[in-house]
N, CA, C and O atoms as a GROMACS GRO file, in nm:
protein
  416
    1UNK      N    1   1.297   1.779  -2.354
    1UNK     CA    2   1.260   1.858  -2.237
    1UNK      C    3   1.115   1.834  -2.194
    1UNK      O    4   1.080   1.858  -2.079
    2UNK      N    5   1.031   1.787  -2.288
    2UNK     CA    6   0.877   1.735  -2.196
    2UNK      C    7   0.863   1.680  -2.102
    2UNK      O    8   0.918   1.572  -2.081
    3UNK      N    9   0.785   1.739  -2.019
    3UNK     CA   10   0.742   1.668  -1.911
    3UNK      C   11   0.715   1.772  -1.821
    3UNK      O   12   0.756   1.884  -1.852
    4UNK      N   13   0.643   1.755  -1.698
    4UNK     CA   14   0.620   1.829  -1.574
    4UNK      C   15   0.760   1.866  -1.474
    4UNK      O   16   0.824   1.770  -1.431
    5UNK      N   17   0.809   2.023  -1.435
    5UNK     CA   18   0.886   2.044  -1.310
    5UNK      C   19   0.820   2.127  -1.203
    5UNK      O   20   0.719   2.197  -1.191
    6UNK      N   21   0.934   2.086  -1.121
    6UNK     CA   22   0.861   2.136  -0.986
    6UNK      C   23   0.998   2.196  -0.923
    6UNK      O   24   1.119   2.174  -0.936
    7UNK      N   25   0.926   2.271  -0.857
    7UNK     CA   26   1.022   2.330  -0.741
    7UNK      C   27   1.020   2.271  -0.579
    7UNK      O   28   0.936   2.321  -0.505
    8UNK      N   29   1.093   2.187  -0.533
    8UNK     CA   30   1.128   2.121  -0.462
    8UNK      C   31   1.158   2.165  -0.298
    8UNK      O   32   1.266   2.221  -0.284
    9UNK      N   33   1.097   2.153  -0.202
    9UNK     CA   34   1.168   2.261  -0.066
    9UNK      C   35   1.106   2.183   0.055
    9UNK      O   36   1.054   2.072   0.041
   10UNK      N   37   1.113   2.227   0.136
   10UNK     CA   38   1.072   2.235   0.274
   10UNK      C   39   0.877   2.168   0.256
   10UNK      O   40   0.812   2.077   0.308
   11UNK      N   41   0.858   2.241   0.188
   11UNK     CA   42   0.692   2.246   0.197
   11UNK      C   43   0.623   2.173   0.145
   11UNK      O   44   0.500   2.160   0.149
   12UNK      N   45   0.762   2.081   0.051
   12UNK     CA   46   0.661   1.973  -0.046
   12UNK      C   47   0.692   2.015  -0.258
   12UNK      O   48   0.752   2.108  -0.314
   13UNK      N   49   0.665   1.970  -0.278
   13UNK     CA   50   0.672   1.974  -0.407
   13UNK      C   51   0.578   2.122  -0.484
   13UNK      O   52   0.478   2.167  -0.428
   14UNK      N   53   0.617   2.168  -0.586
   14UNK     CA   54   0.513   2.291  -0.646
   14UNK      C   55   0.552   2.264  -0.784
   14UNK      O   56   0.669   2.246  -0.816
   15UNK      N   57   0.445   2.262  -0.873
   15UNK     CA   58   0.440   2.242  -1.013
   15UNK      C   59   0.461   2.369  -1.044
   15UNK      O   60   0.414   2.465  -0.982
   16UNK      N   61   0.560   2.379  -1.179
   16UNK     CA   62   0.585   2.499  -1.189
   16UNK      C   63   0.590   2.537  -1.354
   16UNK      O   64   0.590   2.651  -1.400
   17UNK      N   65   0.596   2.406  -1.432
   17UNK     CA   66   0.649   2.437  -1.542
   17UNK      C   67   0.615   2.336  -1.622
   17UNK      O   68   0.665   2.229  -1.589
   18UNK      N   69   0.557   2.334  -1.700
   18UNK     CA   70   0.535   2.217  -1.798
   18UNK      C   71   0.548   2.237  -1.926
   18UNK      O   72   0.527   2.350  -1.973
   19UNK      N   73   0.590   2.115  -2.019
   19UNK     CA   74   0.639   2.133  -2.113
   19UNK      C   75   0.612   2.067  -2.251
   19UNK      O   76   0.657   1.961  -2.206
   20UNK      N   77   0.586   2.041  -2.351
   20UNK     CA   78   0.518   1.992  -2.486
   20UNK      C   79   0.596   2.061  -2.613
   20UNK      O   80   0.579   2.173  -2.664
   21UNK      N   81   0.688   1.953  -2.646
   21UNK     CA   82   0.753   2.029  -2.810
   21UNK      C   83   0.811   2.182  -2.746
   21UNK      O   84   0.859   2.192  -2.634
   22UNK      N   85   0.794   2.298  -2.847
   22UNK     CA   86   0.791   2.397  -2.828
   22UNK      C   87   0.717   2.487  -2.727
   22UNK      O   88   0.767   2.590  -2.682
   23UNK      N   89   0.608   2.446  -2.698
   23UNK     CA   90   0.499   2.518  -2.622
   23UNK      C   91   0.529   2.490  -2.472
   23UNK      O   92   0.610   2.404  -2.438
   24UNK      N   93   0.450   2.577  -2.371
   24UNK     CA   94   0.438   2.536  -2.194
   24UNK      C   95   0.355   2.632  -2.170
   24UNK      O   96   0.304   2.725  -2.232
   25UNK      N   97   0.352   2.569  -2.020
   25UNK     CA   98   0.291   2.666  -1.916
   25UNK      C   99   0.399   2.706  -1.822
   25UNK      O  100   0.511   2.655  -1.815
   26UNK      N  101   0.346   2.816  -1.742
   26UNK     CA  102   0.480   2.855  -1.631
   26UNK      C  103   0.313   2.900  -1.511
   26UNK      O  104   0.213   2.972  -1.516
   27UNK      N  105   0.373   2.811  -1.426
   27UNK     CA  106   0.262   2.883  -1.355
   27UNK      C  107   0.382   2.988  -1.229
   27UNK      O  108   0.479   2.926  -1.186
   28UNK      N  109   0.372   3.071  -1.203
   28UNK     CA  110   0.418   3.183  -1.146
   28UNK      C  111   0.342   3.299  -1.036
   28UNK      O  112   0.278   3.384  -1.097
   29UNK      N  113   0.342   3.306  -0.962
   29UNK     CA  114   0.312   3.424  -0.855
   29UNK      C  115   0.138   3.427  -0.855
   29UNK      O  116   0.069   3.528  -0.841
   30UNK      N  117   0.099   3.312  -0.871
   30UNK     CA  118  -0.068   3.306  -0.864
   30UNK      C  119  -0.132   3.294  -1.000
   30UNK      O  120  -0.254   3.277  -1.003
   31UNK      N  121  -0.056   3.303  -1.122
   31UNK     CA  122  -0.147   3.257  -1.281
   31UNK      C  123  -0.064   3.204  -1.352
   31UNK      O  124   0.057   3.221  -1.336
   32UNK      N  125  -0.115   3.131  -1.444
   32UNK     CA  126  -0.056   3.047  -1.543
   32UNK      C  127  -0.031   3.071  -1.631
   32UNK      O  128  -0.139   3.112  -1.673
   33UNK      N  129   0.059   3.085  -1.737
   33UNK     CA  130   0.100   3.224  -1.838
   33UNK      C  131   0.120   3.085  -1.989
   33UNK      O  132   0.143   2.973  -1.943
   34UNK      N  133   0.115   3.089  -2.084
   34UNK     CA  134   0.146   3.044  -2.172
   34UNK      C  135   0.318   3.092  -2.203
   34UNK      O  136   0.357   3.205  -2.171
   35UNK      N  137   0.409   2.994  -2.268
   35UNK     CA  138   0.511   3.010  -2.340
   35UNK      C  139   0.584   2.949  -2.429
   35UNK      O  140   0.547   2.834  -2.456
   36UNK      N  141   0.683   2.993  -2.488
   36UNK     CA  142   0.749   2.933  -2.613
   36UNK      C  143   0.897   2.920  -2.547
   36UNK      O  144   0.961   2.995  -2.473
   37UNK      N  145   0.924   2.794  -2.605
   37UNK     CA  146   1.076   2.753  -2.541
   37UNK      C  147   1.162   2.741  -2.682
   37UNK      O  148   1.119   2.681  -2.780
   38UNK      N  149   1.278   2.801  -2.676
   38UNK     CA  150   1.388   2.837  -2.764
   38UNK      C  151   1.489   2.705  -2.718
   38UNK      O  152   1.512   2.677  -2.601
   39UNK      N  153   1.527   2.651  -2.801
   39UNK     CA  154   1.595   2.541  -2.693
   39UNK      C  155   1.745   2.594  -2.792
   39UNK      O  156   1.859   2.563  -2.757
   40UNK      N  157   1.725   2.651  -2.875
   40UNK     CA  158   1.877   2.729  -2.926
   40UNK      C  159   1.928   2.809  -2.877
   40UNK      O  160   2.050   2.819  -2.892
   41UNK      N  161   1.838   2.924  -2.776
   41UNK     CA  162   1.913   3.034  -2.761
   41UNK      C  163   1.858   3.015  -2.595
   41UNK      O  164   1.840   3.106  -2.514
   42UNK      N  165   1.844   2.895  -2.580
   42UNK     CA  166   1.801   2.892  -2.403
   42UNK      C  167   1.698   2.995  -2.330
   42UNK      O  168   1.734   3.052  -2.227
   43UNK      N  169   1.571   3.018  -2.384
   43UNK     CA  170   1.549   3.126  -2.358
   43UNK      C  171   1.374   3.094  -2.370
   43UNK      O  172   1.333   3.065  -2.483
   44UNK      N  173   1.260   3.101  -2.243
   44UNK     CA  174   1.144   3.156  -2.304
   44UNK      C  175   1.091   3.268  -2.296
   44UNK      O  176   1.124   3.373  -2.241
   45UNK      N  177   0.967   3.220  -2.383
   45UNK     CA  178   0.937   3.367  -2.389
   45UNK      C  179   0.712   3.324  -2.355
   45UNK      O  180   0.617   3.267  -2.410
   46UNK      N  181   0.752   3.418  -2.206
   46UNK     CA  182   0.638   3.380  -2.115
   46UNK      C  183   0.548   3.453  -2.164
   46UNK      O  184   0.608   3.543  -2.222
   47UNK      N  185   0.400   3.473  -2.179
   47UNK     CA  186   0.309   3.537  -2.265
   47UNK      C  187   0.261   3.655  -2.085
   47UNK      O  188   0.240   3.599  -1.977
   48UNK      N  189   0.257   3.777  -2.099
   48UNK     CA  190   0.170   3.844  -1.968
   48UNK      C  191   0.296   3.918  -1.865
   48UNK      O  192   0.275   3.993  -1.770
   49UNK      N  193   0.456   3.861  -1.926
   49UNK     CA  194   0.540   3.874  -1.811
   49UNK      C  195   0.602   4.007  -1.853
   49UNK      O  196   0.645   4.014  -1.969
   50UNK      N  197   0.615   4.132  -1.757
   50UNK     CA  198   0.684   4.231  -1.817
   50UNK      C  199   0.791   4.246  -1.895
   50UNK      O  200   0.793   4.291  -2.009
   51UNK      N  201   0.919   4.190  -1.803
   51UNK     CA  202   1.062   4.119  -1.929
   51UNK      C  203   0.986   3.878  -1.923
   51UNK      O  204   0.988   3.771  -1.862
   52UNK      N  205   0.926   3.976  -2.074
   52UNK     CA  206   0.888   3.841  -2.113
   52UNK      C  207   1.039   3.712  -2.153
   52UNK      O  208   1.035   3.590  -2.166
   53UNK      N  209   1.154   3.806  -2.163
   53UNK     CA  210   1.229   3.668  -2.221
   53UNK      C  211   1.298   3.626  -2.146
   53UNK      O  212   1.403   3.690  -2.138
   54UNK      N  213   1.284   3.488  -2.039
   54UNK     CA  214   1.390   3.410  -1.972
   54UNK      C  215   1.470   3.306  -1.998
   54UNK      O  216   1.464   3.187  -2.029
   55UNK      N  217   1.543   3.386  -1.975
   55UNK     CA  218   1.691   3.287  -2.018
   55UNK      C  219   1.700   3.139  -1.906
   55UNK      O  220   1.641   3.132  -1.797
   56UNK      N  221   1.773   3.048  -1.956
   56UNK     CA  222   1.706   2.902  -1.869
   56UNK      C  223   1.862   2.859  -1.920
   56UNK      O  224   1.943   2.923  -1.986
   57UNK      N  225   1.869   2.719  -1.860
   57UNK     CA  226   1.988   2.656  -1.830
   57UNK      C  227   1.904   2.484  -1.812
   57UNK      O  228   1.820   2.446  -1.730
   58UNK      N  229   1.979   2.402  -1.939
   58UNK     CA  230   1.837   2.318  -1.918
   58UNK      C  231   1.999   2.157  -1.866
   58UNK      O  232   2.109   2.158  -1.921
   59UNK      N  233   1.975   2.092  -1.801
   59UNK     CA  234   2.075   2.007  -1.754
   59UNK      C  235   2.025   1.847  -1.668
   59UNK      O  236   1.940   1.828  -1.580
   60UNK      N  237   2.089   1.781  -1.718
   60UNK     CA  238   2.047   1.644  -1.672
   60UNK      C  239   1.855   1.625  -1.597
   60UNK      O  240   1.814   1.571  -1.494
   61UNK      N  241   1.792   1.689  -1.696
   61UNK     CA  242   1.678   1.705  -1.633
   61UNK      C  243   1.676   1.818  -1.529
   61UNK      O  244   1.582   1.816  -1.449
   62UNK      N  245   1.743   1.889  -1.523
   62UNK     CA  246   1.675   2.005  -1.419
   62UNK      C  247   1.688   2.172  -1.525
   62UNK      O  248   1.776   2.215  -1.599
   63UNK      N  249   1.569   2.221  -1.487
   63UNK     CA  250   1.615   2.347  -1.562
   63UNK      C  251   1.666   2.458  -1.433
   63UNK      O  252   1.655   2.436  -1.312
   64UNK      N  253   1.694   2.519  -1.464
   64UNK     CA  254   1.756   2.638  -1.413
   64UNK      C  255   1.716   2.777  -1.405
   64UNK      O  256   1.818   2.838  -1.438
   65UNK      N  257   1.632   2.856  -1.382
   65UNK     CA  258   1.558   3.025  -1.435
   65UNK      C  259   1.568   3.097  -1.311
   65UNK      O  260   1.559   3.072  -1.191
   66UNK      N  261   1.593   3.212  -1.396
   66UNK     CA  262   1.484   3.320  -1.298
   66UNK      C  263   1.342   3.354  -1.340
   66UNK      O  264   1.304   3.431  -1.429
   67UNK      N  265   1.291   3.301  -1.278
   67UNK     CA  266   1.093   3.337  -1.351
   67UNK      C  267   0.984   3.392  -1.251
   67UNK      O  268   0.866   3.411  -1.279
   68UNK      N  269   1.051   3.415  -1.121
   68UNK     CA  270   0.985   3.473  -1.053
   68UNK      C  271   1.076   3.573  -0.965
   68UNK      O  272   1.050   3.554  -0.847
   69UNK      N  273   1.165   3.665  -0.981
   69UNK     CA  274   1.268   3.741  -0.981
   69UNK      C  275   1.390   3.688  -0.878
   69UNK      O  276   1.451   3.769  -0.809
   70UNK      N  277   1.424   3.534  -0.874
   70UNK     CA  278   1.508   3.485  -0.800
   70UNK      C  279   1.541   3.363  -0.898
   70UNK      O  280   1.454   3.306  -0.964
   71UNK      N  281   1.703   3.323  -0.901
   71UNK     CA  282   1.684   3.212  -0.976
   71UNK      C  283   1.654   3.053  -0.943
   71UNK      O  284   1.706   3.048  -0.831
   72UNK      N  285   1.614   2.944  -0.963
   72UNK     CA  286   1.541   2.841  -0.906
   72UNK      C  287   1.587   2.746  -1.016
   72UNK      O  288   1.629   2.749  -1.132
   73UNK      N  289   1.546   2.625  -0.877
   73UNK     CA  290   1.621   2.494  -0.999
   73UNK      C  291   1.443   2.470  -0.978
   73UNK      O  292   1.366   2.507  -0.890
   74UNK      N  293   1.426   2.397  -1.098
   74UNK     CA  294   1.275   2.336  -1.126
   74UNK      C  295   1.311   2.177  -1.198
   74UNK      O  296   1.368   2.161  -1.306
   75UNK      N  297   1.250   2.044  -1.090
   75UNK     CA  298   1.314   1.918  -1.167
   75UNK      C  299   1.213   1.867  -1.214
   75UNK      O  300   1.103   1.879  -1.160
   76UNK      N  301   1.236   1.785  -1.349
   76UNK     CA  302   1.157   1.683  -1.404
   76UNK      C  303   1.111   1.557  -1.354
   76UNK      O  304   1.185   1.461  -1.335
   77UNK      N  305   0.977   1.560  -1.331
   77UNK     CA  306   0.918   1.452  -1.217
   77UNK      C  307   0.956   1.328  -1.275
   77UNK      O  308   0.971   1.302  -1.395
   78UNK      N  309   0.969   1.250  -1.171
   78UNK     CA  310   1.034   1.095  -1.214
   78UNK      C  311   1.187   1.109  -1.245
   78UNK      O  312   1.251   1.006  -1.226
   79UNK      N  313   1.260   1.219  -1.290
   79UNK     CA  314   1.400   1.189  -1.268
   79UNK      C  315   1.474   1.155  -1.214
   79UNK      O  316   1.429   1.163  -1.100
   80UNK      N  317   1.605   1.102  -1.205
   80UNK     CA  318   1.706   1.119  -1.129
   80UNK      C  319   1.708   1.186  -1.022
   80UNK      O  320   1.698   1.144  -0.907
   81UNK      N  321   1.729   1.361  -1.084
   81UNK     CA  322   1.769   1.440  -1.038
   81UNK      C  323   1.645   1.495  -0.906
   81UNK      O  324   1.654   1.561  -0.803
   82UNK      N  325   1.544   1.430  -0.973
   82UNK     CA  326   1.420   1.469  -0.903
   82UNK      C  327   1.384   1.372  -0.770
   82UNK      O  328   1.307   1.404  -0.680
   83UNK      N  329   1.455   1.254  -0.781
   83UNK     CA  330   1.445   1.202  -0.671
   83UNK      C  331   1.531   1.213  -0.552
   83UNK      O  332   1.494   1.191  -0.437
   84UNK      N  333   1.689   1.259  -0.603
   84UNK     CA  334   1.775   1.287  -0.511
   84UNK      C  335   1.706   1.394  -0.470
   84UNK      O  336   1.689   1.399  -0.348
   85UNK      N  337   1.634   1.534  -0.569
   85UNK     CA  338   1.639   1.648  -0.454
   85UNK      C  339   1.516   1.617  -0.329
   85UNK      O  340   1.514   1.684  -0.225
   86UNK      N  341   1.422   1.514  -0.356
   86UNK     CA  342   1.309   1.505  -0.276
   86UNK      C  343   1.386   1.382  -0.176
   86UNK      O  344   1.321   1.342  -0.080
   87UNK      N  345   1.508   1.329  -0.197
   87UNK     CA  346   1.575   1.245  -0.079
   87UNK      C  347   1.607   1.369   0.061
   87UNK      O  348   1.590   1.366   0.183
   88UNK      N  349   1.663   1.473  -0.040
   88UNK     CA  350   1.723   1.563   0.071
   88UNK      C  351   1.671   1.633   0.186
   88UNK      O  352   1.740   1.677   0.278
   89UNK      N  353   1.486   1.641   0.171
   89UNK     CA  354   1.416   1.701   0.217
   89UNK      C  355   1.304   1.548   0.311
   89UNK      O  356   1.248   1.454   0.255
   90UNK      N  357   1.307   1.576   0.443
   90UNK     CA  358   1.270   1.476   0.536
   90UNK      C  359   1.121   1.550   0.588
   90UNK      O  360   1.071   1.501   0.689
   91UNK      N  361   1.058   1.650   0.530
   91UNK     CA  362   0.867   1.651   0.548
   91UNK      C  363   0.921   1.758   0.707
   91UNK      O  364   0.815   1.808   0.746
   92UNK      N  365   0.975   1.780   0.751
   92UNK     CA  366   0.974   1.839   0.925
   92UNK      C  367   1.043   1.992   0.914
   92UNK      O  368   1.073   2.055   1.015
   93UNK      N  369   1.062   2.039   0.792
   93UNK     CA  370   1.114   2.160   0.777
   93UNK      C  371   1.273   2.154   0.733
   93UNK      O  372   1.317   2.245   0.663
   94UNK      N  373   1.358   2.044   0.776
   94UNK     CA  374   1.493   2.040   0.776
   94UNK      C  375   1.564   1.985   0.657
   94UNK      O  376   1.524   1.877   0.613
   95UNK      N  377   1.653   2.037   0.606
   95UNK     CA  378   1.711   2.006   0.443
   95UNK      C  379   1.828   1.948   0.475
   95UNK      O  380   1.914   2.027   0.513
   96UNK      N  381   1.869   1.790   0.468
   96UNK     CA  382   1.933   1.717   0.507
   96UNK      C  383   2.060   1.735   0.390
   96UNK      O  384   2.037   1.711   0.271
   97UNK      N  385   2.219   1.786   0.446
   97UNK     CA  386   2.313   1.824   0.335
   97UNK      C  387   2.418   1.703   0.414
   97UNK      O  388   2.436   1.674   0.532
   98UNK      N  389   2.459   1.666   0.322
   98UNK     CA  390   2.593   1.559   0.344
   98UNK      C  391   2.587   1.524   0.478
   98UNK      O  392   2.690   1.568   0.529
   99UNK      N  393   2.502   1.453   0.580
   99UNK     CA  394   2.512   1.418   0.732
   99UNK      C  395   2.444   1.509   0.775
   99UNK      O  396   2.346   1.471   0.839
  100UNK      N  397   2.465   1.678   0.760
  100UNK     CA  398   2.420   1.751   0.869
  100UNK      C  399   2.214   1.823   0.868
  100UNK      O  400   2.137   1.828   0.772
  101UNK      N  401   2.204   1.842   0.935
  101UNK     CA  402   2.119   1.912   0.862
  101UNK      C  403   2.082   2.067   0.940
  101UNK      O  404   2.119   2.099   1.052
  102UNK      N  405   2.003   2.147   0.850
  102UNK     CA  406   2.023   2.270   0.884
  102UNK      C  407   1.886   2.326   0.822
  102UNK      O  408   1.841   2.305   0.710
  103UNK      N  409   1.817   2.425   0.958
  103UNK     CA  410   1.689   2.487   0.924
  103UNK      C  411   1.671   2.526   0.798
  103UNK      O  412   1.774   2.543   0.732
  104UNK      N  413   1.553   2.547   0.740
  104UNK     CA  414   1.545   2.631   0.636
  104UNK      C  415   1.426   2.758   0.684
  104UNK      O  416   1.399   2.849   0.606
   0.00000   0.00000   0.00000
């Protein structure tokens, strides 16, 4: 699971999550919190966060959370998965889905 994710959209890329062995950062709602990643019970545990333990969903390079009270895909830079989701997004606001595309 090492490496840098981001959350992917309309606006450009946002670092969100980084990762080393057991240890990370989560940067979240304006500060950067220290945490411990459970990779048994899918779950960290963010240092500062009221319900400190989030449960995660970790998959072909993308993780999965709720860490800022909505759940979010966050991808591993240089992936796969990370390049299709930054194919989908054309810089002008519009999120290009199978042909069509549609405001965000």
């Amino acid at each position: 699971m090492d490496g840098e994710y981001y959350e992917i959209g309309d606006y450009g890329t946002d670092l969100v999550i980084i990762i080393k062995g057991d240890k990370g950062t989560v940067d979240a709602e304006g500060s950067t919190s220290s945490m411990t990643i459970d990779t048994d019970t899918q779950t960290f545990e963010i240092s500062g966060f009221v319900n400190p333990t989030v449960k995660f969903e970790y998959k072909d390079d993308v993780i999965t959370a709720n860490i800022t009270g909505s759940e979010r895909q966050y991808f591993k830079k240089g992936s796969e998965a990370y390049k299709e989701e930054l194919k989908k997004f054309n810089g002008n606001g519009r999120r290009i889905e199978k042909g069509s595309e549609k405001v965000l």
